[in-house]
Structures are given as structure tokens and as C-alpha cells.
LUMSE-376135 format. One record per residue: x negated, z, y of N, C-alpha, C in turn. Coordinates in steps of 0.05 Angstrom, whole numbers, plus 5000, padded with zeros to 4 digits. Atoms other than C-alpha are relative to their C-alpha. Example, Ala and Ser with C-alpha at 12.3 -4.5 7.8 and 13.67 -1.06 7.14 Angstrom:
2
498250004976475451564910498250005024501649994976472751434979501550145022
This chain:
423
500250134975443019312987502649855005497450164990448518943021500949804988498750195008453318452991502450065009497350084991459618133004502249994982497949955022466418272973502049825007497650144999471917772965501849954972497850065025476917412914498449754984499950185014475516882855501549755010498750154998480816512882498749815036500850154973477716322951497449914999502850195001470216132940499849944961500550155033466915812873497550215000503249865009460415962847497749975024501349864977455016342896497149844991503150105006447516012896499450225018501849794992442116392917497349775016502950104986435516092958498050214996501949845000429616262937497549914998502650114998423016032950500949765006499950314991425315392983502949874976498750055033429715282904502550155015497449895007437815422899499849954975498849855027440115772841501950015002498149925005445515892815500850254985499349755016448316552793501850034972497650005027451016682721502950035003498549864995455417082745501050055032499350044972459416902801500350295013498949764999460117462849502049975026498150164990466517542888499550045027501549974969463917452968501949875031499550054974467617393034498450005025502050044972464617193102501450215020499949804982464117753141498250095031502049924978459417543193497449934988502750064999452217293197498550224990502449815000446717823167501750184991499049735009452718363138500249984976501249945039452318553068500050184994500149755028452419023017499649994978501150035023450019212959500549974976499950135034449618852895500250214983499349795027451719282828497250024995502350095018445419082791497650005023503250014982439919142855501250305016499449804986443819822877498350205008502449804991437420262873497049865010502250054988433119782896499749925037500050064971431219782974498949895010501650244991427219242981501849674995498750275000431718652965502850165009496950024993438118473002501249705001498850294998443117853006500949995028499350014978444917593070500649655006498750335004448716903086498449895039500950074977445216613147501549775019498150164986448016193206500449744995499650325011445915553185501549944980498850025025449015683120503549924995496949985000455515783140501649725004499250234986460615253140502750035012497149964986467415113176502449984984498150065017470714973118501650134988498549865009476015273090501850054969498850155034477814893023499050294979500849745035477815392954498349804995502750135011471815352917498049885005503150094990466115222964498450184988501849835010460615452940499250225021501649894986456616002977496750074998502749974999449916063001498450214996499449844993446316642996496949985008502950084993438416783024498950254986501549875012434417242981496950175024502149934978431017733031498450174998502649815012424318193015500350125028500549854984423318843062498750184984501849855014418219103029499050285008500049744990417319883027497350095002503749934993409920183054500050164972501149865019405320423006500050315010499349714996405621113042502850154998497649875002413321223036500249994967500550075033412620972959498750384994501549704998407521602955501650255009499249824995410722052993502750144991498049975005416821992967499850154971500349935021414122122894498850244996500749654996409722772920502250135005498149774994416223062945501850034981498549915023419722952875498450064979501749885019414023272843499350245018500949834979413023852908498950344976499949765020413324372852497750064988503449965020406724162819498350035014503550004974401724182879500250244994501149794997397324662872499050185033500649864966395124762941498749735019500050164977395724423009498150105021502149934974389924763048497849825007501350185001386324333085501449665004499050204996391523793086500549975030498650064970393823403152502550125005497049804997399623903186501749665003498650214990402723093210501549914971499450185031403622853133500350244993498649825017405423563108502450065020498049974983410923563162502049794985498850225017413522913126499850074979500349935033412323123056502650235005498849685003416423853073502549825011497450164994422523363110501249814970499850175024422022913047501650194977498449975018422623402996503150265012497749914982428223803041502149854995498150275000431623153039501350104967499549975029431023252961501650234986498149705015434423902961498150194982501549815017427924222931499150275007498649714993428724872963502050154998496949915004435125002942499650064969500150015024433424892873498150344988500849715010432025632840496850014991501250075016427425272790497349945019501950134987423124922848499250175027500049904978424625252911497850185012502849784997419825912909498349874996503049995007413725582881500049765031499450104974414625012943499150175019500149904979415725452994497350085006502349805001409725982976497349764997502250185001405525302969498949905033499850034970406925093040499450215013500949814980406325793078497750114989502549845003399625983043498349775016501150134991397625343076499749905033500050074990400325253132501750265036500149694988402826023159503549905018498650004984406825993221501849745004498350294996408725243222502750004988497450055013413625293168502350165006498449764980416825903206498750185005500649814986414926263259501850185014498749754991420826633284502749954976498750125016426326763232502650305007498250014996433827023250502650144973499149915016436727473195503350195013497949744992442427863232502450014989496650075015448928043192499049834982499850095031446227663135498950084979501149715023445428203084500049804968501050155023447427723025498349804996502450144998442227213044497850144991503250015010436927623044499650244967499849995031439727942968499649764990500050145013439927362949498049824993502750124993433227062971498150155011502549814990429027552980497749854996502850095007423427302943499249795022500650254976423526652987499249995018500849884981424227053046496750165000502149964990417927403030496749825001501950175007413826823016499349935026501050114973413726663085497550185016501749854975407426763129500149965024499450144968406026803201502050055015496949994977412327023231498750255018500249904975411927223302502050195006497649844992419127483305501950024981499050085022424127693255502250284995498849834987430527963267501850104974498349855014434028413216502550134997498649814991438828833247503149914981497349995025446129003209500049864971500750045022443128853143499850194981499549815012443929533118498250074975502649935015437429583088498750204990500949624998435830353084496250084990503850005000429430693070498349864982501049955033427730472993500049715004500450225011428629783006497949745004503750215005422929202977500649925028499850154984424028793043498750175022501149794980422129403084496550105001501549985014416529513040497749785007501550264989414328773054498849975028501949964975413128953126497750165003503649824995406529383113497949744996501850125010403528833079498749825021502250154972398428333117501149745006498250295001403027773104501150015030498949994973406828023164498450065026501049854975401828273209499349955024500150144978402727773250502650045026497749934981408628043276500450055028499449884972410428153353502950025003495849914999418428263349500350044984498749855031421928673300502650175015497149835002429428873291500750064990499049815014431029393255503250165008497649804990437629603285502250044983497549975016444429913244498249884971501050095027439829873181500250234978500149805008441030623161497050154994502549935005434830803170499350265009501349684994431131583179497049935006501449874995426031903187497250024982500950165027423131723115498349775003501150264990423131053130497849895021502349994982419431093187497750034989502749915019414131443149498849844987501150235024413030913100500049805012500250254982414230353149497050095015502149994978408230633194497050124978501549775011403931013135497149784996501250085015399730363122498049955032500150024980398130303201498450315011501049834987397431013217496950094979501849975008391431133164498549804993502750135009388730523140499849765023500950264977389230003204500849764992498950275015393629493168502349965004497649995002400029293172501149845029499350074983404229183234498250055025501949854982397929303282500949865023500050074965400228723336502749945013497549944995407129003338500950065035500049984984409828973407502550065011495749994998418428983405499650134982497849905030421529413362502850135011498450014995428029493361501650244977500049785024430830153315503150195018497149824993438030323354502749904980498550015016444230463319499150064980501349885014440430843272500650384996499649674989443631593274498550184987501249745007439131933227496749974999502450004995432131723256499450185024501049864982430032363297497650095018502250064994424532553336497050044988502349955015419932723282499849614997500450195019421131993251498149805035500450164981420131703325496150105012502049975002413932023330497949874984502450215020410431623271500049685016499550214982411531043321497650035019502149944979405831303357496449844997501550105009401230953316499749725011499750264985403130253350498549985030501249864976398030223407501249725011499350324988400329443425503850085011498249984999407329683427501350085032498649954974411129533500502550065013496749974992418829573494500850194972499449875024422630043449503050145003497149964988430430113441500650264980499249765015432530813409503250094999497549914982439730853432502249884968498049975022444331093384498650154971501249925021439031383343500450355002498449725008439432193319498350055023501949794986433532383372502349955024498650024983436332593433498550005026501250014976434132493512498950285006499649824987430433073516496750045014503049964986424133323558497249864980502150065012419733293497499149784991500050285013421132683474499249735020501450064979419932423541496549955003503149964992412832693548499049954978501850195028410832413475499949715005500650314991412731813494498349935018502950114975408931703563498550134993503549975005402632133537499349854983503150075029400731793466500949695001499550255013404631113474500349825027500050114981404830943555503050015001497250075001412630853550501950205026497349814967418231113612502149834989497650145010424731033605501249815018499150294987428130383632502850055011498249914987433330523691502749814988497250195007438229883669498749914969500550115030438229523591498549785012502050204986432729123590500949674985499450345010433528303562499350014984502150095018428728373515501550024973498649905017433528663472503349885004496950195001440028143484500049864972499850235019439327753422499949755012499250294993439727113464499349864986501950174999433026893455499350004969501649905032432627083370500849814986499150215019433326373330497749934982502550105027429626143261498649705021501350095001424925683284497449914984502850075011419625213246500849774970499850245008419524713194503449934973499449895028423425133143503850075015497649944980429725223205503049814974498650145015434224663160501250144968500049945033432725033089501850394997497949774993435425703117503050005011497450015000441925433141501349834972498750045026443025103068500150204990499949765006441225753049502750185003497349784984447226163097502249804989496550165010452725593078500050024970498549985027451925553002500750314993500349685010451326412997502549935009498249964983457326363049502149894984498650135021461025863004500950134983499649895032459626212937502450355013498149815002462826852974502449995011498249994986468326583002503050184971498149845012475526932960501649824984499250275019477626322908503350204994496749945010484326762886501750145024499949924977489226812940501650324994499049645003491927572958502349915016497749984995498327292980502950144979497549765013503627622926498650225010500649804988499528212940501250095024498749934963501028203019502950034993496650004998508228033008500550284981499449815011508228632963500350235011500049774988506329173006500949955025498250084976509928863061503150074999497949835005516229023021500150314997499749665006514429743009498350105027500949924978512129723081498650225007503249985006504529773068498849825021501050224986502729173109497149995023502049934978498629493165498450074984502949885022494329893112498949794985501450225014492929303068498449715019502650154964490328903140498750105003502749935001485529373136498050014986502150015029483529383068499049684995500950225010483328683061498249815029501650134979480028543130496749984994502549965006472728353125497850245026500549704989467828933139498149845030501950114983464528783212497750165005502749844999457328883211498349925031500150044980457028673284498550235016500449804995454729213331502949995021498649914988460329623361500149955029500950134972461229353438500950305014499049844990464829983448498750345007502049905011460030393420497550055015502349994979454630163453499850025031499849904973457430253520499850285009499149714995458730983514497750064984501449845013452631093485498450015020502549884975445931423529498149684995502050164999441430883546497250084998502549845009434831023503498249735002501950255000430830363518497250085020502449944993423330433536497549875004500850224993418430043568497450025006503049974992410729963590500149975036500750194977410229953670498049755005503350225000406229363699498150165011502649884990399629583713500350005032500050134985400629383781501750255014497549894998407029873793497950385007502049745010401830493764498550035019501549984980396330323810502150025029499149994959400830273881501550274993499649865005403530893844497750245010502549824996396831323834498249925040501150084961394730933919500850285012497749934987401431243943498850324995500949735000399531953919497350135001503549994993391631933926499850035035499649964966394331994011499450315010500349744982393132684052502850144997496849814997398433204029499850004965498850035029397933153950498650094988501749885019395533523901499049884984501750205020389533423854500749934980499449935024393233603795501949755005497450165007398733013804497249745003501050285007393032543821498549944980501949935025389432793755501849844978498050115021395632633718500549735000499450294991396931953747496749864989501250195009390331763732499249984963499550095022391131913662501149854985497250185007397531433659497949835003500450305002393230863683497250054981501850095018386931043638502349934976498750065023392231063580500649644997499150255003395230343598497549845000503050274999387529953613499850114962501549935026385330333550501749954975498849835027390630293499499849854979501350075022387729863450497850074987502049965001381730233452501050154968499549875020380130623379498950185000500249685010380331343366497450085008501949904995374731683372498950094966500549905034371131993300501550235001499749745004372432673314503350015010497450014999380332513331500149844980499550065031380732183266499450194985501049685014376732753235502950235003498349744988382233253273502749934981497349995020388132893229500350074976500049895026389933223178503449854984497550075013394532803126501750164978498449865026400433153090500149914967500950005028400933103014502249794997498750205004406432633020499449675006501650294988402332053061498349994978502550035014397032213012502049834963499050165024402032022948501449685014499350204989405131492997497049734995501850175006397931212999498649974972500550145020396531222927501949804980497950195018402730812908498949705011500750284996399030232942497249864982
């Protein structure tokens, strides 16, 4: 707590008030007037935050002679019995067994507390924490979470990353994740199935992947069921077989393909608007800007300690200056600016301009019907108003489920079938 610093040579020995009584201190300490109520903290009361010294107005005098004594007032701010507590659950956060059932208001303070403590950071503490909090408390601790371009984050924390439940949105893209990997794997499970946004883009992903991303969805009814974004461009070797296992998503409204191996063609068209409602989108739609994609939720603080210390640990500790100057003499210089430039996992701006716009969208219902009006008029054939009204049964209906005998009619290949006994 606060005390005052000065010289031996300008005051004497310091008393203290306390309970009505002056004391005297053993041990003079050396104190300048710095003002009514300012202070700092004593050597010997440094970790305690309930006592402070403070010289009060009356105390003060005008005098200026060496060796006045000084006054000092002995002042109690006694700390609540709930910060006492709370403070001691969050340097024990590791041992709770389980928070279900607790008040979200006091585990909001408990999760700031031990945050404060750096106990998410800690290897030792961090996972069992986290996975204590999101079995309890789901979406609160993060509900939308912001991965783009941070490939060594989520090596490096995976586990952590999957501890989380409840996420609504959860953006991946240039993480170079490919088909085989756990993280990809983690999206079948029920943990996620809360999902409505997913970005998969520039992840190297096929056709494969798809397969195993959708296999737990298309047969057993689990997984990403209330998927509604997806996002899977910049992807060159997902074609239209892989885009077809996509068909399984009946919630599914927007869908960006562009840059992927399938190409704009008729058929791919009429798969899309028969089994999934989808037309293609005349301009790039928003949905798909990144603006709106930030970590949100309690856990927002523990993921940017997260990105700075990884970011830290990789920064380049030995410098490559003799190097440069080396191949600058054997006029190398340009080639070694490329080798030593860092790799950008950005998406290409250039790239994506010149590429076909494959983005795909749900009309509004609304659009469909003044659609199916407009051609239900004198002059139109039955057959277009037959078709039209299968567009708008598809959109009222498309959560509806299967029928038996269109489940019956699928027949699974031998690869879904070993796919489904690895779970």
C-alpha cells in the first residue's frame, strides 16, 4: 500500500496513530510530504491490501525545521468476503470438478479472475479449466471463434480449441488443414453441432474430405445438421462429386464454391436447385466478406494471449543480415527477398477477381411465389408451372425428413461403410 519516500536528513522519527494511541516506529522510515492522502507502499505490508499509510490534513504542519517528526494514520479497507473467495477458487480453477448448475454472473467473475491469473496459458492448468467451463456453460465462453491465417495457433492448441462447445460460427480458412486432419474430424462430432457458419476456404481440401466431413450427417443424422454458411472456395481439388455430398445439409442457405475444381456447368446447376434449393447469386454476396467474423465470448482475451505468445515464440531470434549482404555481393538479392519473405496465406485479391463467381444462395420465399403468380397467367405452360411449383414445395419443405423408402433406395458404398465403422 502507499508510503512516502524521502531523506533521513529532513524528518526524524515517523509515529503512527492507531486506535486513538501514537506509536512510534522502530524503524524510522524515510517519508516526504507529497500531498494529503498520497502514498505508497510499505516494504513489509507490500502484499497486503487492506492496510495503507496516509498523512492527513490536520496532521500536517508548516514547519520546516529537520527532524520533525511525522504523523502517520493507520487506515483499514477491508477486502469482501466474496473477492477473498473468489480470488482463491481462481488460483485453484484447475481442481473444480464441475460448474453445472452454477450462477453464469459469478462464473463470469471466477473465468475474468482466473484469466487475470494467467491460468489458461498455463499448459499444466489451461485444458482442464477451459473443458471445465464449456461443459458448463457452452456458448458463453465462446460463441463465435475467428481462426483465419492462424495455422500455428491452432497446431499448437488444438486440444484447447476443441474443448470448446457451442460455437455458432467458426472461421478457418488459410489454415491449410487438408483432408486427414483431427480438427476436421472434430467437426462431425456433437460438440459442434451447433454450428451455423463454417469456413473452410484455401484449406486444400477434395473430394475425400468432403466425404468424411458429411459421412456422419448423411447416414446417421449427427453432426453439422444446423449448418447454414459454408464457405469451401479456393479449394481446386473439390469437384462435383465432392460438392454433391453437400447435399445432405437441408438447413444450408449460402454456399461459396469459387475457385474450387467443379466447374459452372448445367449439371451442377440442376443438382443444386433440385436436392438443395440453391441458384446462383448474380453479384458476391456479404455473407462471405469476412467483416462480420470476430472471436467472441468470455474466452475472446485468452485467444489473443494465445496469437501473441505463438507469434512471439515464432518470431526469427538470429538475424539473416550477413546472409543478405552476401548474396547481394554475388548479386542474389532479389532471389533471397523471396526466399526469405514470409509465405502469405492471405487470399489472392488478384486471384479472386479473375476467378468465375460460384456463390449460391436460397431465394426468399417471397421472390418464388411472385415468381410461380407471374407464370400461373394465360399463355404458359403446365410443365413450367409444374416445375416452379416444385421449387417452392422444395423451399416450405426442406427440413422435412426423407421418406423410408428414399432411405431404403440409398445404397452406401463400402467406403462410407468402413468410414462408419472407424467411429
Amino acid at each position: 500500500m502507499p508510503y512516502m519516500k524521502g531523506s533521513d536528513s529532513d524528518y526524524g522519527p515517523v509515529y503512527i496513530r492507531e486506535k486513538g494511541e501514537l506509536r512510534l516506529i522502530a524503524d524510522p522510515v524515510n517519508v516526504e510530504k507529497v500531498g494529503p492522502y498520497k502514498t505508497k507502499p510499505l516494504s513489509h505490508l507490500k502484499k497486503c491490501d487492506s492496510v495503507r499509510f496516509c498523512i492527513r490534513e490536520g496532521d500536517q504542519t508548516t514547519s520546516t525545521k529537520k527532524n520533525d517528526p511525522v504523523f502517520l494514520t493507520l487506515c483499514y479497507s477491508a477486502k469482501s468476503l466474496f473477492d477473498i473467495a473468489l480470488g482463491f477458487v481462481a488460483d485453484n480453477v484447475q481442481h473444480i470438478d464441475s460448474l453445472i448448475g452454477f450462477p453464469e454472473q459469478v462464473a463470469e467473475k471466477l473465468f475474468a479472475a482466473a484469466e487475470k491469473r494467467q491460468k489458461f496459458i498455463d499448459p499444466g492448468t489451461g485444458l482442464r479449466a477451459l473443458q471445465t467451463f464449456s461443459k458448463a456453460y457452452g456458448s458463453l465462453v465462446l460463441s463465435s471463434l475467428c481462426l483465419k491465417s492462424r495455422y500455428l495457433l491452432v497446431s499448437e492448441k488444438l486440444e484447447e480449441i476443441k474443448s470448446f462447445q457451442g460455437l455458432s460460427c467458426l472461421d478457418l480458412s488459410s489454415c491449410k488443414l487438408g483432408d486427414d486432419h483431427e480438427l476436421l474430424q472434430h467437426l462431425t462430432t456433437e460438440a459442434l453441432s451447433s454450428l451455423v457458419k463454417l469456413n473452410l476456404g484455401d484449406n486444400c481440401l477434395s473430394d475425400s474430405g468432403l466425404r468424411k466431413m458429411t459421412a456422419p450427417v448423411r447416414v446417421m443424422k449427427r453432426g453439422l445438421k444446423n449448418l447454414e454458411h459454408l464457405d469451401l472456395s479456393c479449394n481446386p481439388n473439390i469437384g462435383e462429386l465432392g460438392i454433391g455430398y453437400l447435399c445432405c445439409f437441408k438447413k444450408l442457405s449460402v454456399l461459396d464454391i469459387s475457385g474450387a475444381g467443379a466447374k459452372l456447368s448445367k449439371s451442377l446447376l440442376q443438382m443444386l436447385q433440385n436436392k438443395m434449393g440453391l441458384v446462383s447469386a448474380d453479384a458476391p454476396l456479404q455473407d462471405f466478406s469476412h467483416a462480420h467474423c470476430k472471436t467472441e465470448g468470455w474466452a475472446e482475451q485468452v485467444i489473443l494471449q494465445w496469437d501473441s505468445i505463438i507469434s512471439d515464440s515464432a518470431k526469427p531470434r538470429i538475424s539473416l543480415m550477413p546472409r543478405t549482404v552476401a548474396q547481394r555481393f554475388y548479386g542474389k538479392e532479389t532471389s533471397m527477398k523471396r526466399v526469405l519473405a514470409p509465405p502469405s496465406l492471405a487470399f489472392n485479391i488478384k486471384e479472386r477477381k479473375s476467378e468465375v463467381n460460384m456463390q449460391f444462395h436460397k431465394k426468399p420465399l417471397q421472390d418464388i411465389c411472385a415468381v410461380a403468380y407471374d407464370e400461373s397467367l394465360p399463355g404458359k405452360t403446365s410443365a413450367i408451372q409444374n416445375s416452379k411449383k416444385r421449387d417452392l414445395e422444395i423451399l416450405v419443405q426442406d427440413n422435412a425428413v426423407p421418406s423410408a423408402k428414399r432411405q431404403c433406395a440409398r445404397q452406401l458404398t463400402v467406403e462410407d461403410w468402413d468410414l462408419l465403422d472407424s467411429y
